[in-house]
C-alpha positions in Angstrom: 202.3 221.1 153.0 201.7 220.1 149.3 203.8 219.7 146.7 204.1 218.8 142.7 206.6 217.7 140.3 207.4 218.5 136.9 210.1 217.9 134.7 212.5 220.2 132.5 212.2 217.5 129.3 208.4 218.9 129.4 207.2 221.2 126.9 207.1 224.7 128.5 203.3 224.7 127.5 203.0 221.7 129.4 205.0 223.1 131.9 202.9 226.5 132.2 199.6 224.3 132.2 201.1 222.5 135.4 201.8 225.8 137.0 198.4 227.4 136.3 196.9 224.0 137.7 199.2 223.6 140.8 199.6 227.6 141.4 198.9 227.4 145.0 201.0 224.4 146.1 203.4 224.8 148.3 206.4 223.2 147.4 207.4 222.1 143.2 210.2 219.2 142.9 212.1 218.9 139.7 215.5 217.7 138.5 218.2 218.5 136.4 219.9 214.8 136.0 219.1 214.0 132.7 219.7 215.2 130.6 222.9 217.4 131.6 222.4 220.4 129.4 222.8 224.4 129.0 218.9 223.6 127.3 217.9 222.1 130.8 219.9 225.4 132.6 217.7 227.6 130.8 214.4 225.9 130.9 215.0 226.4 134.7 216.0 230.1 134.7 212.9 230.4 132.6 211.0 228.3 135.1 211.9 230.1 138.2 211.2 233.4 136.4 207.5 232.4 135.7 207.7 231.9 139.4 208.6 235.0 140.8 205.8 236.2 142.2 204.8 232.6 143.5 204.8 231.3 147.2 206.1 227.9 145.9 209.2 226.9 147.1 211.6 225.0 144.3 213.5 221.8 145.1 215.8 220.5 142.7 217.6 217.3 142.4 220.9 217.2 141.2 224.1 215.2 141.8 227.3 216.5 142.2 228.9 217.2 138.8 225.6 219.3 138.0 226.6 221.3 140.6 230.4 221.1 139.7 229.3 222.4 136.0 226.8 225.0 137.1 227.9 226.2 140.7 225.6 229.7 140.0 222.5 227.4 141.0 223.1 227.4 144.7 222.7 231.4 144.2 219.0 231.0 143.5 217.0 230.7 146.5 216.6 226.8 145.5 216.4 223.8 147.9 218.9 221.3 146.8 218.5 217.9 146.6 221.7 216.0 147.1 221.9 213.4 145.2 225.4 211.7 144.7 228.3 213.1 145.0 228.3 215.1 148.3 230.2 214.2 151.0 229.5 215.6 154.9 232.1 218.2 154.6 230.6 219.3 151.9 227.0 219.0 153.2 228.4 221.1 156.2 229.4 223.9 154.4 226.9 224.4 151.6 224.3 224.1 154.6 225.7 227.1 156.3 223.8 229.2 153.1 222.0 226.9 151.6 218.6 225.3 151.9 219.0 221.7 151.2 217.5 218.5 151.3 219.2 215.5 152.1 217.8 211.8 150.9 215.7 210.7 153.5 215.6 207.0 152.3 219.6 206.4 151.7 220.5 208.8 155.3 221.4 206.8 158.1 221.8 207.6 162.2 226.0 207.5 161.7 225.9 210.2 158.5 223.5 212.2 160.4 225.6 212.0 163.7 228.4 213.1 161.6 227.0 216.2 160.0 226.5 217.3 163.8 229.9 217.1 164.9 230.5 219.1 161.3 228.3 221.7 162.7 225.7 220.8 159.6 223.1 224.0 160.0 220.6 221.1 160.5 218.1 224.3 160.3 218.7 224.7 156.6 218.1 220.7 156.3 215.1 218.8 155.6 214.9 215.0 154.6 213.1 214.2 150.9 212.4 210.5 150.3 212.6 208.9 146.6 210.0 207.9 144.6 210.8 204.5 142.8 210.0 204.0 139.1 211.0 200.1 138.9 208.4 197.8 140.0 209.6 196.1 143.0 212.3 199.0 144.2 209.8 201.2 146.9 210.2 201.4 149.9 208.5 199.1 152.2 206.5 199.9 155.3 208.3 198.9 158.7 211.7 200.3 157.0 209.6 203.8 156.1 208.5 203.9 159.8 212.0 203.1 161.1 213.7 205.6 159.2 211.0 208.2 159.7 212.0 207.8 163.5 215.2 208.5 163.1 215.1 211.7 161.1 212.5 212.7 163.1 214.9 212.6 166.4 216.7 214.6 164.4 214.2 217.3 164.0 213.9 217.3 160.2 211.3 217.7 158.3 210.4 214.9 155.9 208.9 214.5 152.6 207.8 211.6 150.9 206.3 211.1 147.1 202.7 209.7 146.1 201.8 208.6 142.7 199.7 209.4 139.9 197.1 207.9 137.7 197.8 209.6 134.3 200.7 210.5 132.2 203.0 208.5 134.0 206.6 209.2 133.4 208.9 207.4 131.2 211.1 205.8 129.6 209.5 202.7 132.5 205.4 204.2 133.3 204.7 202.1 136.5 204.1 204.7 138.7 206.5 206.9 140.7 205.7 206.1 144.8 208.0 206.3 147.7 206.2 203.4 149.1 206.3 199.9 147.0 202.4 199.6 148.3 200.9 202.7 146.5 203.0 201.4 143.3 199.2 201.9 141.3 196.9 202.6 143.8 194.2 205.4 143.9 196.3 208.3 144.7 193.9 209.6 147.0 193.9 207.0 149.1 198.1 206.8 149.1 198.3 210.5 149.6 195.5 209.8 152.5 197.3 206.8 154.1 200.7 208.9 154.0 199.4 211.7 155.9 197.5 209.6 158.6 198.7 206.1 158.8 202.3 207.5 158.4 202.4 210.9 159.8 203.7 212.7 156.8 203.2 216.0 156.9 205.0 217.5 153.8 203.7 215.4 150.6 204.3 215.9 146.6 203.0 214.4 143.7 205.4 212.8 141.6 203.8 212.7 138.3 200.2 213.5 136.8 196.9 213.0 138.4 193.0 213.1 137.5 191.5 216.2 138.2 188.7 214.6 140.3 191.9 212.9 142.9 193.2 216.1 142.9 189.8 218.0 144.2 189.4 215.6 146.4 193.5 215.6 148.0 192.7 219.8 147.9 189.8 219.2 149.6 191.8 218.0 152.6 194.2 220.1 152.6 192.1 223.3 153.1 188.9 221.8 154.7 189.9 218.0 156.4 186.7 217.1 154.1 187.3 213.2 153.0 185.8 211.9 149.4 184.1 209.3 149.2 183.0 207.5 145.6 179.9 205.8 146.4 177.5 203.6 144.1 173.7 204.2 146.0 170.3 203.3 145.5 168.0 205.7 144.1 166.0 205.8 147.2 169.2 207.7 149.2 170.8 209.6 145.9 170.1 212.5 148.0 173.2 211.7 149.9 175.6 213.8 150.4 177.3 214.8 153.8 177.8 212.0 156.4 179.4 213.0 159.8 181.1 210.4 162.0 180.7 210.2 165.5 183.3 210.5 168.1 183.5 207.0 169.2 184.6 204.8 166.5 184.1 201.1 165.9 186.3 198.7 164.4 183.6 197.0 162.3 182.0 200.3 161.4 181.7 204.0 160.8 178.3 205.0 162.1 176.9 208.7 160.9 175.5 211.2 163.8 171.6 209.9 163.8 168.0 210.8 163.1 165.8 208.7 163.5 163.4 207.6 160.9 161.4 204.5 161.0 162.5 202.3 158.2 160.2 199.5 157.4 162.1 197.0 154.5 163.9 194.0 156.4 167.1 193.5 154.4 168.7 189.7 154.4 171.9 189.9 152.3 175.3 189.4 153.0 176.9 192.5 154.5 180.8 193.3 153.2 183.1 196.1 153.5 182.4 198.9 151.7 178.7 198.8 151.9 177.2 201.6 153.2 173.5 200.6 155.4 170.9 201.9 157.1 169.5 200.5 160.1 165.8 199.1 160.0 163.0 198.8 162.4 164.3 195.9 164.2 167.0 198.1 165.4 164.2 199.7 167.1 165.5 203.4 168.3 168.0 203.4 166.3 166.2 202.9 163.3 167.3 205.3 160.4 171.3 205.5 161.3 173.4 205.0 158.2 176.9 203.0 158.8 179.7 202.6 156.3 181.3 198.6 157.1 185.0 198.4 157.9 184.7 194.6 158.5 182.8 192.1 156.4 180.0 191.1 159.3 177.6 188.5 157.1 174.0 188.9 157.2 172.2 191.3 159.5 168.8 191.6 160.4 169.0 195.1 161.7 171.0 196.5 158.6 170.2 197.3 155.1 172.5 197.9 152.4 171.5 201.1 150.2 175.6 201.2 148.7 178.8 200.7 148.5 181.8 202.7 148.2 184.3 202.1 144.9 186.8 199.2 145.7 189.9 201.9 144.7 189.1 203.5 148.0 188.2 201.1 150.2 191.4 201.2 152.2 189.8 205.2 153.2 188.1 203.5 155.5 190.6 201.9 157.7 191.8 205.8 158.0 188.6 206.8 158.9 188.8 208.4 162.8 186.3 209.6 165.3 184.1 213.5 164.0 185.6 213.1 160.3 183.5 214.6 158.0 182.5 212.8 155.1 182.1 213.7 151.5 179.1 211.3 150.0 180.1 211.2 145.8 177.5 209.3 144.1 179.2 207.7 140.5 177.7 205.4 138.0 178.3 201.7 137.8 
């Protein structure tokens, strides 16, 4: 599942571009902290009636006294995100006719254990992590993958956040990841890394993106078709569709062969990244183009004819066994 974010301080022509561009996604996340506001009440009673006839399902974030100040919203088909200001008891009972979402990255075993024995209607629950906008304040890794366990033994669904690379969101613009890692990286590769390192099946973009990442993150959700940016020589230009074997090295990501008998000798150092083709002293298996996982020095078997764009490089530590492989060839 796929999800967006947008925010009710946009301009609604902002806002309608961002549903025209995201139309098909499945899930949109938006908030209605700040500021606390009948304008904000009807920007979202707006909002929801542009999406009436849409399959995407709405999750908003609010805390407590938003709720206090405008209990109508729990009569609009919403998912809530709890912020502060909900206790279990209170969690119990709004899940009995509410779909909400609980903070995945503040819950813990003893809260969760507790909403059982309140007879939570845990089938009404899912788990949505927080994106950090201070520098320094995501999540790290082994703490993501410990509290993923848990809410997973649970049987909730979980959601995390990926970031952008334009039009950050204020007032701080560093970036809005659930992990502290992807704080700036290629969004691709975060949202990438989130489904497959991580296991994350339900994933939203936090703030804007290029329109190239987001082809590309479309791309794997309908098709399982990963992008690669690639700088090549004009000799292999032609280049577009590489398809990975089934057995998979650590050093390497070798393409389902033909051969052809290639007669240039190559002697240069050989990094991750580059993509090669094997020469004639490979003998049959002359012709096979690799991508390099592992920097492996100079090769007398392997030429290089590319390399793919250092933003993505960590792609190919994701890279398994009958991927296919989208060849994009950019200019330096």
């Amino acid at each position: 599942m796929l999800g967006f974010s947008l925010y009710l301080n946009e301009d609604k022509d902002e806002i309608i571009k961002k549903l025209e561009d995201f139309k098909n996604y499945d899930y949109l996340f938006t908030s209605m902290h700040y500021p606390l506001d009948d304008k904000n009440i009807e920007k979202l009673f707006w909002l929801l009636d542009r999406l009436k006839n849409s399959k995407t399902k709405v999750c908003l974030d609010l805390n407590g006294k938003v709720l206090e100040k405008y209990p109508k919203l729990l009569d609009l088909n919403l998912i809530i995100r709890l912020d502060f200001g909900f206790n279990n008891d209170l969690i119990a009972k709004l899940s009995k006719n509410n779909k909400l979402a609980i903070n995945a990255s503040t819950i813990d075993y003893d809260n969760l254990v507790e909403l059982k024995e309140k007879n939570a209607n845990f089938s009404n629950i899912s788990a949505w992590h927080n994106y950090y906008p201070l520098s320094y304040s995501g999540l790290g890794s082994e703490d993501f993958i410990i509290k993923n366990k848990m809410l997973n033994s649970f049987g909730l669904d979980i959601f995390a956040f990926f970031q952008g690379d334009k039009n950050f969101r204020g007032p701080i613009y560093e970036s809005l990841p659930t992990l502290e890692e992807d704080r700036f990286k290629n969004p691709y590769y975060s949202y990438l890394k989130l489904k497959r390192k991580y296991k994350i099946k339900n994933l939203l973009l936090s703030e804007g993106i290029s329109q190239k990442n987001k082809k590309y993150i479309e791309d794997y959700e309908k098709n399982k078709l990963i992008n690669l940016d690639t700088f090549l020589e004009d000799d292999y230009k032609d280049l577009k569709n590489f398809e990975v074997r089934e057995d998979i090295s650590d050093f390497l990501i070798r393409n389902k062969r033909s051969y052809k008998l290639i007669e240039k000798i190559d002697n240069r150092e050989i990094k991750k990244g580059d993509l090669v083709i094997l020469n004639k002293n490979s003998n049959r298996y002359s012709g096979e183009l690799e991508i390099i996982r592992k920097d492996i020095g100079k090769d007398k078997m392997r030429n290089i004819i590319g390399y793919v764009d250092k933003s993505q490089l960590g792609i190919l530590d994701l890279i398994k066994g009958s991927d296919k492989l989208v060849i994009n060839r950019i200019k330096k």
